[in-house]
N, C-alpha and C positions, 0 to 999 in steps of 0.2 A: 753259156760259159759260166762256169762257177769261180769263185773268188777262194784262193786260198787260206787257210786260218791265219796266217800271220800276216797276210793285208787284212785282212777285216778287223784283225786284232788291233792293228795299228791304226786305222780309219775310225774303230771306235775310242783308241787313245787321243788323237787328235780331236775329235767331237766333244769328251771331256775338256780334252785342256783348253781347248776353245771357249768353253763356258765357266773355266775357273780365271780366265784374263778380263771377266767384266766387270765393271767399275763397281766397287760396293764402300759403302759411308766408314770414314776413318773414324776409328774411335780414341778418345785419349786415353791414354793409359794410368794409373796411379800407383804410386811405391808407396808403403808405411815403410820410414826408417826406425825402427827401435834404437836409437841412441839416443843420447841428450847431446849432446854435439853437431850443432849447427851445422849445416853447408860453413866451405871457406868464404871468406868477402870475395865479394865480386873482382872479377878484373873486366880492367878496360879495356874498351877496343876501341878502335876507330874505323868506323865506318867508311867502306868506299861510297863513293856518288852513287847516288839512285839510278836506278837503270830502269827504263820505262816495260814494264807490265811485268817487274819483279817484285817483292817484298825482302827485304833484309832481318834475317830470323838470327839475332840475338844471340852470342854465345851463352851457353850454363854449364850449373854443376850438376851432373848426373851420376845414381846412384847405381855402383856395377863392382858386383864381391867384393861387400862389404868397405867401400872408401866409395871417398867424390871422386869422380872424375871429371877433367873439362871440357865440356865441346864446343869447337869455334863456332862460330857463328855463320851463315849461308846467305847466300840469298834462294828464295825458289819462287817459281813460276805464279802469281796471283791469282786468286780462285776472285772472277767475277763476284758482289751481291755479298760476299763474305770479308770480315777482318782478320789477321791473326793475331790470336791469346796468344805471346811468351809461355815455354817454360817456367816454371817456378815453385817456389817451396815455401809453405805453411806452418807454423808451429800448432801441435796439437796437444796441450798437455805436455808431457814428459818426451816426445817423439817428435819427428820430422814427416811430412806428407808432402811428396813429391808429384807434381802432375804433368804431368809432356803436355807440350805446346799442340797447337791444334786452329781450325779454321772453325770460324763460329758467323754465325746469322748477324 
């Protein structure tokens, strides 16, 4: 018995997407702002209670067409063996360097 073109079509669509869902190393990302205008000052948050084998990831100010904007803070799931780096931003010269948060050794 032969297999029609559009199940094999679709057996081999699934065999890809199968293999684009496996875990691969996050990488941080980095913005150069070109302004001289600092991020805004921080706001506060207040923290809920630790909740066991979460991390509470810090709200920031991220850069998206051209302004800050805020994002609250999460909690997400703890990577074993690793800590999480904050969000944050660097003066360079005349410019702002923006780096996403990330899980490090």
């Amino acid at each position: 018995m032969q297999a029609s073109k559009p199940v094999l079509l679709a057996a081999l669509l699934a065999v890809a997407g199968a293999g684009a869902l496996q875990a691969v190393p996050a990488e941080a990302r980095t913005v150069v702002v070109y302004s001289t205008a600092e991020p805004p000052a921080l706001r506060e948050e207040i923290v809920p209670a630790p909740r066991h084998g979460y991390v509470w990831v810090p709200g920031y100010w991220s850069w998206h067409h051209r302004d800050y904007v805020w994002q609250r803070g999460h909690w997400v799931r703890e990577r074993h063996g690793y800590h999480y780096v904050p969000s944050h931003w660097e003066r360079e010269g005349d410019r702002w360097r923006y780096y996403d948060g990330r899980w490090d050794h």
